[in-house]
C-alpha positions as CSV (number, residue, x, y, z in Angstrom):
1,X,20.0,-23.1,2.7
2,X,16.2,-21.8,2.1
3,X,16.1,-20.2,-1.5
4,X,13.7,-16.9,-1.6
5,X,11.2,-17.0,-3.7
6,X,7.9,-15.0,-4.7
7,X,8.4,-12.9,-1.4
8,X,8.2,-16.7,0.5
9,X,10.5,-19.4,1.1
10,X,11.3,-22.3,-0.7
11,X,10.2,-25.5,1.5
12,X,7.0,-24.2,2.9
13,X,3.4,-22.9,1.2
14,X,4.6,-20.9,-1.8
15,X,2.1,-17.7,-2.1
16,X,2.6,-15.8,-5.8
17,X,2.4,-12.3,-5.6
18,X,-0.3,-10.1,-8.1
19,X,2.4,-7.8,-8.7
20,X,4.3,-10.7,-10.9
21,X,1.3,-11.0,-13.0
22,X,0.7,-6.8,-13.3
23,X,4.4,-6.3,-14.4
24,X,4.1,-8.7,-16.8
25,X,1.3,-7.8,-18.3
26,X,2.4,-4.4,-18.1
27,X,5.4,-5.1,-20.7
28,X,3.9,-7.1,-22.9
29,X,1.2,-4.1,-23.6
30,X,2.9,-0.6,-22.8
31,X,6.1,1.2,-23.4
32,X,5.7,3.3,-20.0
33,X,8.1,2.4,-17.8
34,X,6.9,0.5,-14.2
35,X,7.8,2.3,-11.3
36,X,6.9,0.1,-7.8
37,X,6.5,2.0,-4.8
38,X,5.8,0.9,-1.4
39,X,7.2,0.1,2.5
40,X,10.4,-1.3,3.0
41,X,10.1,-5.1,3.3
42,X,7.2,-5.2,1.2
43,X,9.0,-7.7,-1.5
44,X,10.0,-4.8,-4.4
45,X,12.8,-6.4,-4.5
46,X,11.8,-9.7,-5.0
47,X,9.4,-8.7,-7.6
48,X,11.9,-6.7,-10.0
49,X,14.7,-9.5,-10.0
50,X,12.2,-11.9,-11.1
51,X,11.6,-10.3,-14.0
52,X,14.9,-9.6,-15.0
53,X,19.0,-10.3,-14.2
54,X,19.5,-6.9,-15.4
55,X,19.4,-5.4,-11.4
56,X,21.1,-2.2,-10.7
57,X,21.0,-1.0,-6.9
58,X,21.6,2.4,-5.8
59,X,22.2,1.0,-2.4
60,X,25.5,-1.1,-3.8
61,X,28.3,1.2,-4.2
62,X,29.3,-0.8,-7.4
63,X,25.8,0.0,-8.9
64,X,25.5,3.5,-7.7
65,X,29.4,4.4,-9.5
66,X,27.6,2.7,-12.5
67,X,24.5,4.7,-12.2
68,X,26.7,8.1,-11.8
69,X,29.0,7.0,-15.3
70,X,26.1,7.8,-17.1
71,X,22.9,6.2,-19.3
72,X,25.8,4.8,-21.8
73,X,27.9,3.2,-19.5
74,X,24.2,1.5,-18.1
75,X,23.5,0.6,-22.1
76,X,26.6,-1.3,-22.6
77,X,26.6,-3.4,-19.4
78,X,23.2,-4.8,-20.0
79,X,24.1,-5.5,-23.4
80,X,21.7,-3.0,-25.4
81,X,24.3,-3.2,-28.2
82,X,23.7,-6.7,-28.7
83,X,21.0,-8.2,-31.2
84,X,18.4,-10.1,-29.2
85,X,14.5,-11.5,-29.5
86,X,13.2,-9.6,-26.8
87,X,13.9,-6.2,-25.1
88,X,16.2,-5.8,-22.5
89,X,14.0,-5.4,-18.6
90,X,16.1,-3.5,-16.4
91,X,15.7,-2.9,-13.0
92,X,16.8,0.4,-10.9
93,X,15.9,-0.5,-7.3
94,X,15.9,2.2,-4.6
95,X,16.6,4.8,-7.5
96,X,14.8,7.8,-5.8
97,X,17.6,7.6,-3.1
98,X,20.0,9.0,-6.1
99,X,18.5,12.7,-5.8
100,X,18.5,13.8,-9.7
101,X,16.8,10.5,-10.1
102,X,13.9,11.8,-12.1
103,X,16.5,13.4,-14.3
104,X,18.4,10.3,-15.1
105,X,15.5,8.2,-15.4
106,X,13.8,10.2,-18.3
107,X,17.4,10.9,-20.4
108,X,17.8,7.2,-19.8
109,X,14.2,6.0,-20.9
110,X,14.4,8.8,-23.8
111,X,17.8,7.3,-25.3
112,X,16.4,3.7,-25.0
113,X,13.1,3.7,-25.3
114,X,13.0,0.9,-28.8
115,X,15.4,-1.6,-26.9
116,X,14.4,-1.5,-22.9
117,X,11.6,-2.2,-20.5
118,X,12.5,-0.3,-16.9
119,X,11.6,-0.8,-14.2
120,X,11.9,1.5,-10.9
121,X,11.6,0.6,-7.4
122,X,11.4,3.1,-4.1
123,X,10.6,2.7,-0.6
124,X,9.5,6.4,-0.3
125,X,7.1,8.2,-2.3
126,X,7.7,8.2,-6.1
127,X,5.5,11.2,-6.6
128,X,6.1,12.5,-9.9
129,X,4.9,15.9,-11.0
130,X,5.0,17.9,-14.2
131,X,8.1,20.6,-13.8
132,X,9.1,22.3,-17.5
133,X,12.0,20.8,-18.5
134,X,12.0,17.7,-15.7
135,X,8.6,16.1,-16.5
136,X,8.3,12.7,-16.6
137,X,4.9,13.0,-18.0
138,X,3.8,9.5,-20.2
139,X,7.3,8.2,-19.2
140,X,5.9,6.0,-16.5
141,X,2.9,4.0,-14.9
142,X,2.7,3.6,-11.0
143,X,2.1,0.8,-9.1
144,X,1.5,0.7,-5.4
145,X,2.7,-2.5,-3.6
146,X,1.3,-4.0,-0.8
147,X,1.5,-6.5,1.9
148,X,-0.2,-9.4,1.7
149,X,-3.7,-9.5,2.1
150,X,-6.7,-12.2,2.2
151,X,-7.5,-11.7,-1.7
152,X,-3.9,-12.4,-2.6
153,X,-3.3,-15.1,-0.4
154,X,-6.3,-16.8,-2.1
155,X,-5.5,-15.3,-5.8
156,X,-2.5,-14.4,-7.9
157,X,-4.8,-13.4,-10.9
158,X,-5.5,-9.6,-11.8
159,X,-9.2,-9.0,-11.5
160,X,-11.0,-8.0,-14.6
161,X,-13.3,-5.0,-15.4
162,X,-16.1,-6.3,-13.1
163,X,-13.4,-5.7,-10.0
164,X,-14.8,-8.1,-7.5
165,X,-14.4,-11.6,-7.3
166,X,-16.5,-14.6,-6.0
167,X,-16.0,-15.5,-2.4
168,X,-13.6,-17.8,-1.5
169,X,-12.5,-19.1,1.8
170,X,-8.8,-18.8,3.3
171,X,-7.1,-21.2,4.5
172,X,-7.5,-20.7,8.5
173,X,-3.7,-21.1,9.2
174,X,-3.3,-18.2,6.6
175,X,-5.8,-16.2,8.1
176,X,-4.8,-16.9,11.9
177,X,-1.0,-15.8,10.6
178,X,-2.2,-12.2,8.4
179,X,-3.5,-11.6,11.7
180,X,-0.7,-11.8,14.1
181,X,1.7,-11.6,11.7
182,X,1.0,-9.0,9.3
183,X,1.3,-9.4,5.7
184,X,4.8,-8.3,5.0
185,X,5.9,-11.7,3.3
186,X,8.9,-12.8,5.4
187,X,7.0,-12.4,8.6
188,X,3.6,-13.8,7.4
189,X,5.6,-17.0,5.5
190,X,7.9,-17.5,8.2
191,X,5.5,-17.3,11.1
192,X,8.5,-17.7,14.0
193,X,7.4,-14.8,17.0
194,X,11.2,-14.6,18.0
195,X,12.2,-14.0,14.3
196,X,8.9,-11.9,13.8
197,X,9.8,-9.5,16.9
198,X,13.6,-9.2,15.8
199,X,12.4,-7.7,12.1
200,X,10.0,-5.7,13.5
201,X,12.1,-3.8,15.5
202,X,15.0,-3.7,13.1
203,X,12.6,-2.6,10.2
204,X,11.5,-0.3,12.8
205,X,14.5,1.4,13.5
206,X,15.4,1.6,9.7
207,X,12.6,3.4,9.0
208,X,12.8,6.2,11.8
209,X,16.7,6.9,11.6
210,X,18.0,6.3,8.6
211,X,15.0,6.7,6.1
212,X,13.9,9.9,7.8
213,X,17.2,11.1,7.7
214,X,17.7,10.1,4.1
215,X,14.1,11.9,3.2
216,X,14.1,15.0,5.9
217,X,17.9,16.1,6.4
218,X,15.6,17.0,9.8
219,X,17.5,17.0,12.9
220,X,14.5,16.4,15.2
221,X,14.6,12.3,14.3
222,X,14.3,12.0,18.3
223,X,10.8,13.9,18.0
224,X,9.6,12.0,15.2
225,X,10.5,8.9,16.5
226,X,8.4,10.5,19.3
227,X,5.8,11.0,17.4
228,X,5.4,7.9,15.7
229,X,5.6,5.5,18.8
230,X,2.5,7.6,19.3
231,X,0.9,7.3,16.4
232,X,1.3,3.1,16.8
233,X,-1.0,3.2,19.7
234,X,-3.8,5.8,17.7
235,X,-4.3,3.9,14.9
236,X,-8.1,4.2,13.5
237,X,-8.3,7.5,15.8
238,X,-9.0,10.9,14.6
239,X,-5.7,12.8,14.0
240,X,-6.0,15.8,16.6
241,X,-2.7,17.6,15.5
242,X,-3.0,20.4,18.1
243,X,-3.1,17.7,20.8
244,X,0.2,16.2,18.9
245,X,1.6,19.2,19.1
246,X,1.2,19.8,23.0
247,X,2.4,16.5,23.8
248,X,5.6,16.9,21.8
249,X,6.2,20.8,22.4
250,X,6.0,21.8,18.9
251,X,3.9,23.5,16.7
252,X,0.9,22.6,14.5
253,X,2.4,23.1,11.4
254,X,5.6,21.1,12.3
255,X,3.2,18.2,13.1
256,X,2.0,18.2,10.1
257,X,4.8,17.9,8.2
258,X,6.7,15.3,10.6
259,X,3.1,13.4,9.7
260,X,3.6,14.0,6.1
261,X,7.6,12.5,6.2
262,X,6.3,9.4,8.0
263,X,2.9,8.5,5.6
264,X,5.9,9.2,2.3
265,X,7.6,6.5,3.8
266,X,4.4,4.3,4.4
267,X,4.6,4.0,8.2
268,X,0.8,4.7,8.2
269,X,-2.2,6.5,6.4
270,X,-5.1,9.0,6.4
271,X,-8.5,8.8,5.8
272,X,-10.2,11.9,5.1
273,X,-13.8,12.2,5.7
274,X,-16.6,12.4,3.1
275,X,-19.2,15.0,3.6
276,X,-20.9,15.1,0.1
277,X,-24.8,14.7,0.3
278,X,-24.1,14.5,4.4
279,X,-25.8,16.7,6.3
280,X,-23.2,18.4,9.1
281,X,-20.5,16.1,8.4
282,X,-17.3,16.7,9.6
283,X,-15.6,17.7,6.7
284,X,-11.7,18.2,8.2
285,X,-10.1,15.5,10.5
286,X,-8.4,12.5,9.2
287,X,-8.3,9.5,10.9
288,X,-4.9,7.9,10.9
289,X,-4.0,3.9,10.3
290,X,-0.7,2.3,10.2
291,X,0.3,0.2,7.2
292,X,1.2,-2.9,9.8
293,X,-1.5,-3.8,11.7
294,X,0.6,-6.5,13.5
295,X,1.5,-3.7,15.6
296,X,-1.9,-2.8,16.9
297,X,-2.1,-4.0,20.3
298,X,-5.8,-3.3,21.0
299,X,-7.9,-5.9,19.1
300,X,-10.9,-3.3,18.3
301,X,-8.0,-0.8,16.8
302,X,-6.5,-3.7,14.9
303,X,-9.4,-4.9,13.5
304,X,-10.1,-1.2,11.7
305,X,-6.6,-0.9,10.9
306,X,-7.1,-4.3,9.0
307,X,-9.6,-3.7,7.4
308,X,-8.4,-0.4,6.4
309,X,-5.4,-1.7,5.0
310,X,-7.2,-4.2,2.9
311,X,-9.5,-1.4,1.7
312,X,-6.8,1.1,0.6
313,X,-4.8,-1.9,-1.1
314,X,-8.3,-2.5,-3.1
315,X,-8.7,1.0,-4.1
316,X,-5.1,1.9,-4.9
317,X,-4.7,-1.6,-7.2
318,X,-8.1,-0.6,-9.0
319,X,-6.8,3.2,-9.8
320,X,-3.3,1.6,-10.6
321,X,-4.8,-1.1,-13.1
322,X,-6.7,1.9,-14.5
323,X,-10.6,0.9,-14.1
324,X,-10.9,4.0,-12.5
325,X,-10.9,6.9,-9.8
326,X,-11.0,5.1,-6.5
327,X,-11.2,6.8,-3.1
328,X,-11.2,5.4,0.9
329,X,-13.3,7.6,3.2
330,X,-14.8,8.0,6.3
331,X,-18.0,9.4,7.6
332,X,-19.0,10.9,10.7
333,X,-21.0,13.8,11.5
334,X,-21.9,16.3,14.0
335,X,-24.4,14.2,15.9
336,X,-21.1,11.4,16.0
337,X,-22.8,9.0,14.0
338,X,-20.1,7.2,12.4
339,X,-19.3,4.3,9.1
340,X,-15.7,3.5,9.3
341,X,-15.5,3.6,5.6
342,X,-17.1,4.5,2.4
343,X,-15.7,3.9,-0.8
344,X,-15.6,5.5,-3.7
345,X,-15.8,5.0,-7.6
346,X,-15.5,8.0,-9.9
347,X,-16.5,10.4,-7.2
348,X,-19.7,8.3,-6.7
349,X,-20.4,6.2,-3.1
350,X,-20.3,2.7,-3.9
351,X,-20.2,0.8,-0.5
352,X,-20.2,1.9,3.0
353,X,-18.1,-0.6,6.0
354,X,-18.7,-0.6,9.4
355,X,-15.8,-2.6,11.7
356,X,-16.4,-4.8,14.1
357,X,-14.6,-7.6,15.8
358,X,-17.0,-9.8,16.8
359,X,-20.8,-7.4,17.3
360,X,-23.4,-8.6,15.0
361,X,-25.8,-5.8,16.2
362,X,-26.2,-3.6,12.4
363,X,-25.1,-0.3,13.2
364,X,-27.6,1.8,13.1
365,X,-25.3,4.7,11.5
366,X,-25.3,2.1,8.5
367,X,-29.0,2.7,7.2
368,X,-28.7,6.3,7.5
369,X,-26.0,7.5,6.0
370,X,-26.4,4.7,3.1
371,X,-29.8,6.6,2.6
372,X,-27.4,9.8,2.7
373,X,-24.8,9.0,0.3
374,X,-26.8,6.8,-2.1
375,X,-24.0,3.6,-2.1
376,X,-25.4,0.6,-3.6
377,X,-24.2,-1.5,-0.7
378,X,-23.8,-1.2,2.9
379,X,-21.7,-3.8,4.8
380,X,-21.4,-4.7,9.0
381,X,-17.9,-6.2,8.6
382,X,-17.5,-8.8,11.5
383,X,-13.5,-10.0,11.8
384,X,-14.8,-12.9,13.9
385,X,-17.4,-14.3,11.7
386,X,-17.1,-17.5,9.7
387,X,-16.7,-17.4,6.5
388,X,-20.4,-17.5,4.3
389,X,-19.8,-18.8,0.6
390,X,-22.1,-16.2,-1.0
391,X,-20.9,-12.4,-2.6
392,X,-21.8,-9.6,-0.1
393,X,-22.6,-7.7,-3.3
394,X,-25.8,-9.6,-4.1
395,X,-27.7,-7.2,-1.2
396,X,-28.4,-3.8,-1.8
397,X,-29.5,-3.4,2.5
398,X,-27.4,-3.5,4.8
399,X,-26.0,-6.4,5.8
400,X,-23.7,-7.9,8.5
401,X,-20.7,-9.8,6.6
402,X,-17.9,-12.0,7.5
403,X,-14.3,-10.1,6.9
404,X,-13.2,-13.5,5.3
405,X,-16.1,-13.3,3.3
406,X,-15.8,-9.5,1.8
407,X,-12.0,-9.1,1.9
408,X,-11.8,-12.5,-0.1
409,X,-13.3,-10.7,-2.9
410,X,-11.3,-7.6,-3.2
411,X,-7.2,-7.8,-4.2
């Protein structure tokens, strides 16, 4: 029998997960507690029992009696009574299911603080805000898991202050399988198209029924699910909600928030655009991506999606690690010139990426709105291209990159 391990199976290429080395050096430096959010399937589980046997599931009915008894009953089973060298890391996995979760995380964390490390998993949204007596304010850091992606693959280390790292080139196998595969781990490590179709669909189906369900109480899961096998085939288009709501016989508003239910539970994302310093920009519509880009059936959609996936991972992991105020944008104005992507440090543009699958043409959009925005560097981003061993960071122009090239360097 194949023994899991690091998201991957025992027996074949073993890929080590960032996330291992961030939680660790998380505890060994803060008191916060670590709360892991991300898509089901993503490996939260896989992460939080590695760090600890102290694993409490609010999906085991044993667990969730446990969890319901109270913060003492917790203490004594993981043996915070007991002298020992190092604090106690417990895990609470699915805990925003439970709904006074917030509640019993912060009297739990409060009681214990001096003897435990937590650590809190979900597979919707863990937002957190400040509410009088309920705040969970300097209880808790956030981390926002990920699939796989090129960086990872090729590096297990967290990146330093500097951010971006010298180019490295992925194995083609591993690239050929992040591509068809996706880079949820099982998938991506097993790399089996009957297996691969089978947990798609199943993961699918979880997500639409019963997590929608769980998250909504709506009874128009038939319309979402609607909605969303939509929203597969629009991925990198511009979210049009009044068109949404004519094909589904709804209104506006309801679009919106059947949208909002389905990015909580990470079935896809939006990109707003970025109109600061651009003359007429469009300065409203989002442009929506899934979070699988497996699922993409169009190659030119898939390679955005891709791309954007690796992008928001990059931007998300920099905020998380705390070098910063990242942001993922678009730009496109009124004449429908268009850069796929412009990112952001601090509020401040700091490179621009045009998508392409195999064109090695430089957009013409690039130079302008570079000029526009002021980024430092403006990049052609060619999926297709073979990988170059030298940083796409050492031009200031614009320049037409491999995607093995500039994604190695990100996370």
């Amino acid at each position: 029998m194949l023994e899991r391990r690091f998201g991957t199976i025992l027996g074949m290429k073993i890929y080590h997960r960032i996330y291992t080395e961030i939680i660790r050096g998380h505890f060994a430096k803060y008191r916060q507690m670590v709360f892991l959010s991300g898509p089901r399937q993503v490996g939260k589980t896989t992460l939080v029992r590695e760090q600890s046997p102290e694993y409490i599931s609010w999906d085991r009915e044993k667990d969730r009696q446990l969890i319901l008894s109270g913060a003492e009953k917790i203490a004594e089973k993981i043996g915070l009574g007991a002298l020992s060298e190092d604090k106690v890391i417990v895990a609470f996995d699915e805990i925003h299911r439970y709904p006074r979760w917030k509640t019993f995380l912060k009297g739990f964390f409060d009681s214990y603080e001096s003897d435990v490390r937590v650590m809190a998993t979900g597979s919707a949204r863990m937002d957190v805000y400040k509410r009088g007596g309920d705040s969970m304010m300097g209880r808790y850091f956030p981390y926002r898991i990920h699939p796989f992606s090129v960086a990872e693959i090729i590096h297990s280390s967290i990146p330093d202050e500097s951010l971006i790292r010298k180019p490295s080139e992925i194995d083609p196998n591993d690239w050929a399988a992040l591509w068809e595969y996706g880079g949820f781990p099982e998938p991506f490590a097993l790399r089996d198209r009957r297996f691969f179709r089978k947990w798609r669909e199943l993961r699918l189906e979880q997500l639409l029924r019963s997590d929608v369900r769980d998250i909504s109480k709506t009874l128009e899961i038939d319309r979402i699910e609607c909605l969303a096998k939509i929203l597969i085939n629009r991925s990198s288009e511009q979210l049009v909600y009044s068109s949404l709501a004519r094909d589904l016989n709804v209104t506006e508003p309801t679009i919106k928030l059947w949208i909002s239910i389905l990015k909580s539970l990470y079935f896809g994302f939006e990109v707003r655009p970025w109109f600061k310093n651009v003359e007429n920009a469009i300065r409203k519509t989002p442009k929506w991506f899934l979070r699988d880009w497996s699922m993409v059936e169009d190659d030119g959609k898939r390679a955005e999606t891709f791309v954007a996936c690796h992008l928001l991972k990059a931007v998300e992991m920099w905020t998380d690690l705390g070098y910063g105020e990242f942001t993922l944008n678009y730009l496109r104005d009124k004449r429908k010139r268009e850069v796929d992507f412009i990112v952001s440090r601090d509020s401040s543009p700091w490179f621009l990426v045009e998508v392409k699958k195999g064109d090695e043409k430089l957009s013409a959009a690039l130079p302008i709105f570079q000029q526009m925005t002021g980024a430092a560097h403006a990049f052609q981003v060619v999926l297709d291209g073979a990988f170059v061993n030298r940083s796409c960071f050492d031009y200031t122009s614009p320049v037409v990159v491999p995607a093995r090239t500039l994604l190695s360097q990100l996370v």
